[in-house]
C-alpha positions as CSV (number, residue, x, y, z in Angstrom):
1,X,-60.2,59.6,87.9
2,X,-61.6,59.5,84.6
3,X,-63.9,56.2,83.2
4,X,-61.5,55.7,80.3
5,X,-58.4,55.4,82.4
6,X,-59.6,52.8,84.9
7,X,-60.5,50.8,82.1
8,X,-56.8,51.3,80.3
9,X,-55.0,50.7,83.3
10,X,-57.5,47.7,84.3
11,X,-56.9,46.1,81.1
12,X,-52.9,47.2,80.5
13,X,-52.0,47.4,84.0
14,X,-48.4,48.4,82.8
15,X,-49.8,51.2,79.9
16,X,-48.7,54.7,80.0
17,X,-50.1,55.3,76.6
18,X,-53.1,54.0,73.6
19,X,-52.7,54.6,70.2
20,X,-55.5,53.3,68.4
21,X,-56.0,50.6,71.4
22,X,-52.5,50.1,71.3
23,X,-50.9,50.4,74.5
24,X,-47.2,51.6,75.1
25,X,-46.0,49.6,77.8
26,X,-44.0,51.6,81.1
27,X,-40.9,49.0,80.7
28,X,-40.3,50.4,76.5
29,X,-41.0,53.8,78.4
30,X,-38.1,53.2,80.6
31,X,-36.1,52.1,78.5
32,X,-36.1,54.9,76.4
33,X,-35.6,57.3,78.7
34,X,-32.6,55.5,80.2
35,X,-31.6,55.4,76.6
36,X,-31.9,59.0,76.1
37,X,-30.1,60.0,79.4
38,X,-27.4,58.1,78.4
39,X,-26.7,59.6,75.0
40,X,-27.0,63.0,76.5
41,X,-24.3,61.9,79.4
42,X,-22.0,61.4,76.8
43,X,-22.3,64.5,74.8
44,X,-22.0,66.2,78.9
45,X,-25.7,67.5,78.8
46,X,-28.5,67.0,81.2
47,X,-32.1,67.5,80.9
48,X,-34.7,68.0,83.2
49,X,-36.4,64.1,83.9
50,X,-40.5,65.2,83.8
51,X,-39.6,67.0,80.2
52,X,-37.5,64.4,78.8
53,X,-40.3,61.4,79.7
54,X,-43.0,63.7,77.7
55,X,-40.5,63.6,74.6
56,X,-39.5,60.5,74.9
57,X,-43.4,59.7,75.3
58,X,-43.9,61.9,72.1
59,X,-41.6,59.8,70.2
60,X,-43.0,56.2,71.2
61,X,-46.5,57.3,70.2
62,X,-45.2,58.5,66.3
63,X,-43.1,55.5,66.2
64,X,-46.3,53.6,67.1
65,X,-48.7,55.7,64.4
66,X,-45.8,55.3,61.7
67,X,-45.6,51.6,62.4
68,X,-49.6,50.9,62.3
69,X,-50.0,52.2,58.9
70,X,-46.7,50.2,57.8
71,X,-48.7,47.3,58.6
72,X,-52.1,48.9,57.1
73,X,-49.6,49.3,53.9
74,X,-48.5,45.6,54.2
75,X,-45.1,45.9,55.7
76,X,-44.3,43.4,59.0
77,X,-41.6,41.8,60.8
78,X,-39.1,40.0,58.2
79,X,-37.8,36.7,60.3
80,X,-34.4,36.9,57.8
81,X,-34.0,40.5,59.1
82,X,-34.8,40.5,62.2
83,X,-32.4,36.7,63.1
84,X,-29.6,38.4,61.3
85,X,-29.3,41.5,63.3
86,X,-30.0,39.6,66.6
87,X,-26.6,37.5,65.4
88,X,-24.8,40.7,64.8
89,X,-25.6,41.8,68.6
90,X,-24.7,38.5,69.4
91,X,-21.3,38.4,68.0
92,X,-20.6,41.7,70.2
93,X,-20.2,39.7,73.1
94,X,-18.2,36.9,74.0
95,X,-20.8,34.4,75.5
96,X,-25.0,33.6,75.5
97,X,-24.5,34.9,79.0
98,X,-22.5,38.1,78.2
99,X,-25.7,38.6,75.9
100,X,-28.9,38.0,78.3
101,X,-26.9,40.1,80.7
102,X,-25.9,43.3,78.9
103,X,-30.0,42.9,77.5
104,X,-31.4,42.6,81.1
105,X,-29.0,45.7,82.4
106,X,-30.7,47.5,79.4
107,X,-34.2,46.6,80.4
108,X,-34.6,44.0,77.4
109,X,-35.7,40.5,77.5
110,X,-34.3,38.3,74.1
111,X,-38.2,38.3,72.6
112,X,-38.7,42.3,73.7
113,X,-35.8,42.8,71.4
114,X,-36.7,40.4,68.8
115,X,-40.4,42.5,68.9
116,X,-38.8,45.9,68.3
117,X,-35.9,44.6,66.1
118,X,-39.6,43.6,64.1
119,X,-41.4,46.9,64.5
120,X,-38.2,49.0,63.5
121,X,-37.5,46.7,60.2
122,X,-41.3,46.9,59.2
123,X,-41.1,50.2,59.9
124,X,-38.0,51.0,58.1
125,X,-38.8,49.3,54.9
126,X,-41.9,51.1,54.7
127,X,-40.4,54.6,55.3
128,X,-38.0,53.1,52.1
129,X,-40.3,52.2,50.0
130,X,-43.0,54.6,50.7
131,X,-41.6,58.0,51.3
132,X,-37.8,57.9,50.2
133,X,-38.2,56.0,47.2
134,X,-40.6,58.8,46.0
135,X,-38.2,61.5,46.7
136,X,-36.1,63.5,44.9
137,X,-33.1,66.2,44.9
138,X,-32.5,67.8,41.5
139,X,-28.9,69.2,40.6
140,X,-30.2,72.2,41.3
141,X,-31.3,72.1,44.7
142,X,-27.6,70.6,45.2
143,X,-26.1,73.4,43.8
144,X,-27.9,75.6,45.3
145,X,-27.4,74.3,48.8
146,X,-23.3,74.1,47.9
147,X,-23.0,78.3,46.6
148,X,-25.1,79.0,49.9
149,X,-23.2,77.0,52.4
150,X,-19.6,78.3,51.9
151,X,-18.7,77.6,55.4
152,X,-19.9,73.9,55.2
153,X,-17.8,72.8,52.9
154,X,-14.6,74.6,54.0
155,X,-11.4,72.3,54.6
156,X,-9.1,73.5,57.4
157,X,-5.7,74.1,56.6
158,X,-3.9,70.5,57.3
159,X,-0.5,69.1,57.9
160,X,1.4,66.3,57.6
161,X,4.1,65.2,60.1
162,X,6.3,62.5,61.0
163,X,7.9,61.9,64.7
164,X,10.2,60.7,66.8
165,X,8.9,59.9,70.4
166,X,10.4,58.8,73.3
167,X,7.8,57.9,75.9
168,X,7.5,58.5,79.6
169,X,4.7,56.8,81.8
170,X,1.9,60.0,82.8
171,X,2.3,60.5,85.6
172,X,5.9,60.1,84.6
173,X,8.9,60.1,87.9
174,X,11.9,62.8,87.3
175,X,14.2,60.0,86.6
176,X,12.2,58.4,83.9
177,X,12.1,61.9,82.4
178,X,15.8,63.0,82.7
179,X,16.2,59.5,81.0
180,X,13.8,60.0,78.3
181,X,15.5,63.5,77.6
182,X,19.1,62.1,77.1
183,X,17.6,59.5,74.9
184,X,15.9,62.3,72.5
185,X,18.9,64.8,72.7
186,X,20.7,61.6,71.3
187,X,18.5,61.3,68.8
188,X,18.6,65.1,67.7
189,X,22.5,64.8,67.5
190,X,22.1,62.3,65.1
191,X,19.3,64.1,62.9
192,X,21.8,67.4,63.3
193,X,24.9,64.9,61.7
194,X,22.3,64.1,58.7
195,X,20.7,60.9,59.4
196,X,17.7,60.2,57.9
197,X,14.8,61.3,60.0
198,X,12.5,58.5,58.8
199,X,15.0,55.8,59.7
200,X,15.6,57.0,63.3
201,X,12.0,57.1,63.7
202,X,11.9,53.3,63.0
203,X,14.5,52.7,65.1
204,X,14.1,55.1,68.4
205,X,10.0,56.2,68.2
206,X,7.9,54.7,70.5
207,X,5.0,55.6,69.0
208,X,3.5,53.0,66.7
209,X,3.4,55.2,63.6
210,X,7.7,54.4,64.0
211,X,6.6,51.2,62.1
212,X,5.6,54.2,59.2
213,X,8.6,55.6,59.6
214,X,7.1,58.1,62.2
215,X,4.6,59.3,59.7
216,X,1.5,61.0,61.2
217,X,-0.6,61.5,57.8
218,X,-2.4,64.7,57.5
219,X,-4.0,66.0,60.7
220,X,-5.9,69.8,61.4
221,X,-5.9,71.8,64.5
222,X,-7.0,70.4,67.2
223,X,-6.7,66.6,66.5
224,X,-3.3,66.6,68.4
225,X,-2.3,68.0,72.2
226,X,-1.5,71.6,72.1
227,X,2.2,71.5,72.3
228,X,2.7,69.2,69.6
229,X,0.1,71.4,67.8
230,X,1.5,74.7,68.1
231,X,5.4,72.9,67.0
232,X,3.7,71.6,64.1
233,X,1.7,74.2,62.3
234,X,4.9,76.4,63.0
235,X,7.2,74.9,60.8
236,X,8.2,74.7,57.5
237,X,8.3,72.3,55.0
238,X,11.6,70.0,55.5
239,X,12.0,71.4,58.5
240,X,12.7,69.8,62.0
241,X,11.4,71.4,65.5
242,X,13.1,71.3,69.0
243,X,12.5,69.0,71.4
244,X,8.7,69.4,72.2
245,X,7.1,67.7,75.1
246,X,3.6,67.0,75.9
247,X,2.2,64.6,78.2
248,X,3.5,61.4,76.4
249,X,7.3,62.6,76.4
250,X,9.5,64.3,74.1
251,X,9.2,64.7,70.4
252,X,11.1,66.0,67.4
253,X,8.7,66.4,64.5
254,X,9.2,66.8,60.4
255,X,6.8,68.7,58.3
256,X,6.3,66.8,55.2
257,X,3.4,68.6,53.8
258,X,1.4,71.5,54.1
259,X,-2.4,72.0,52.5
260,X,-4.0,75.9,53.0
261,X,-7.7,75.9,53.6
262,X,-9.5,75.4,50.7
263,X,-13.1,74.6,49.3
264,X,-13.9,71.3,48.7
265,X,-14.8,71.2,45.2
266,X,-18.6,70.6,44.6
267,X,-18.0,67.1,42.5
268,X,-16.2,65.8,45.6
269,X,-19.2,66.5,47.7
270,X,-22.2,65.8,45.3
271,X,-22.9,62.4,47.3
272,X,-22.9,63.8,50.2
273,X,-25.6,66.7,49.6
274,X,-27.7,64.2,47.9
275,X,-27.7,61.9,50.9
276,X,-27.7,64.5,53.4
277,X,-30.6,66.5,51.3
278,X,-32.3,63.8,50.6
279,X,-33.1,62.5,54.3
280,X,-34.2,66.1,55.4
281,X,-37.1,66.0,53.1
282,X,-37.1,62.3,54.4
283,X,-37.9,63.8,57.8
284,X,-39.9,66.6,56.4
285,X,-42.4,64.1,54.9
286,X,-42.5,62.0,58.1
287,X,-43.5,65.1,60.4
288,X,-46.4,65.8,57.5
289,X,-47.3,62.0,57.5
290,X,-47.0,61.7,61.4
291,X,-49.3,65.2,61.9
292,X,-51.9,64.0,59.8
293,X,-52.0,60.3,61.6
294,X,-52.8,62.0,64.6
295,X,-55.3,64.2,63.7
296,X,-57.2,60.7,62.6
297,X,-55.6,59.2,65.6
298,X,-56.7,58.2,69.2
299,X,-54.6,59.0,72.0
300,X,-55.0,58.2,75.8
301,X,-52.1,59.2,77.3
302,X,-51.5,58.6,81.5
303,X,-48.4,60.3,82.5
């Protein structure tokens, strides 16, 4: 076993990295990772557990370069800052207890998170005031980006739709159904007499858009369940559909509007490019600035 880890793991017992004498404890490690697994749980992917501890690693030890020369550059934990997002996590749950318990399931004590809450505003500020600050993307480079992204900046063809639903329980009995159906044949024989469509709606929906009159707004493919989908986009303006039914009972639905797929034009989207431009070369000038850290850098790592 090499001289230089006995003496790490005499001194940080609990160390699976140094950064300039720094350690990076095996708890924040932990964490990290349980973090990560969960993020990529909900997006339904899996990665392999030795691969994902390296990058997680990986990430610790930039955070930890990027935050040492924060401090070098004068930037530290702001008390205002950091008391003021601790009483926003707070007022997530109901109770103190609610609180300590959701931070010891997440591997946190109250002053861990105050520490990182500390490291992560020092360290935000800096990357603020030192590297974004300092950056910027000409009209040009927007434009550019705009003409050579066509697809990016394409708007679906939309809809917009009122309706008349009468509910049934999922999984719904056959008499709860047969009932539901003579409710919204009912309801058709009035619509086919000429009542208003937006008044039945109030009056027999069980939706809560009924309070709107049944109106659904503007909505593209693939927002809404596949049967009320298809009867949608099939219609015509002013028109009415047949019954449809999908999981949540019977509908009749009214086109109000229809909007073709179109560009978005590039004044509507001029923020967005800016912001979204702007933070790549954000992250460009990190990797540079985290590169060149390490190459000045000592790093014991012992995992």
């Amino acid at each position: 076993m090499p001289a230089a880890f006995c003496i790490a793991t005499d001194l940080y017992p609990d160390t699976v990295a140094l950064v300039n004498g720094s350690p990076i404890g095996s708890e924040a490690l932990e964490r990290k990772v349980k973090e990560a697994v969960a993020q990529l749980g909900a997006r339904g992917q899996t990665a392999d557990e030795e691969t994902l501890r390296k990058e997680v690693l990986e990430s610790l030890i930039n955070n930890e370069l990027i935050y040492q020369e924060s401090t070098r550059a004068g930037y530290g934990a702001n008390e205002i800052k950091i008391e003021m997002q601790v009483a926003t996590i707070k007022g997530q749950f109901g109770t103190e207890d609610q609180f300590l318990d959701a931070l010891e399931e997440r591997g946190y004590t109250e002053d861990s998170l105050r520490d990182e809450i500390g490291r992560l505003i020092a360290i935000d500020d800096y990357i603020s005031d030192e590297i974004a600050a300092r950056i910027t993307v000409t009209e040009d480079i927007m434009l550019r980006y705009y003409k050579e992204n066509p697809k990016v900046f394409l708007e679906p063809e939309t809809v917009r739709a009122r309706h008349i639903l009468v509910s049934v329980d999922d999984p719904p009995d056959e008499r709860q159904k047969k009932e539901a159906l003579r409710k919204i044949k009912v309801v058709k024989k009035k619509l086919v007499k000429g009542e208003e469509f937006e008044s039945l709606a109030r009056e027999f929906s069980d939706c809560p858009s009924s309070a709107q009159g049944g109106d659904l707004g503007f909505f593209m493919r693939g927002q809404m369940v596949q049967p009320f989908e298809d009867a949608a986009f099939a219609l015509e303006k002013g028109e009415i559909s047949d019954i449809v039914e999908t999981r949540y009972g019977y509908h009749l639905i009214k086109l109000e509007d229809r909007r073709p797929e179109q560009t978005i034009p590039y004044e509507n989207v001029k923020g967005d490019i800016e912001q979204y431009l702007g933070e790549q070369k954000v992250f460009e000038a990190l990797k540079v600035l985290v590169e060149g850290l390490k190459e000045k850098a000592t790093i014991e790592r012992y995992m």
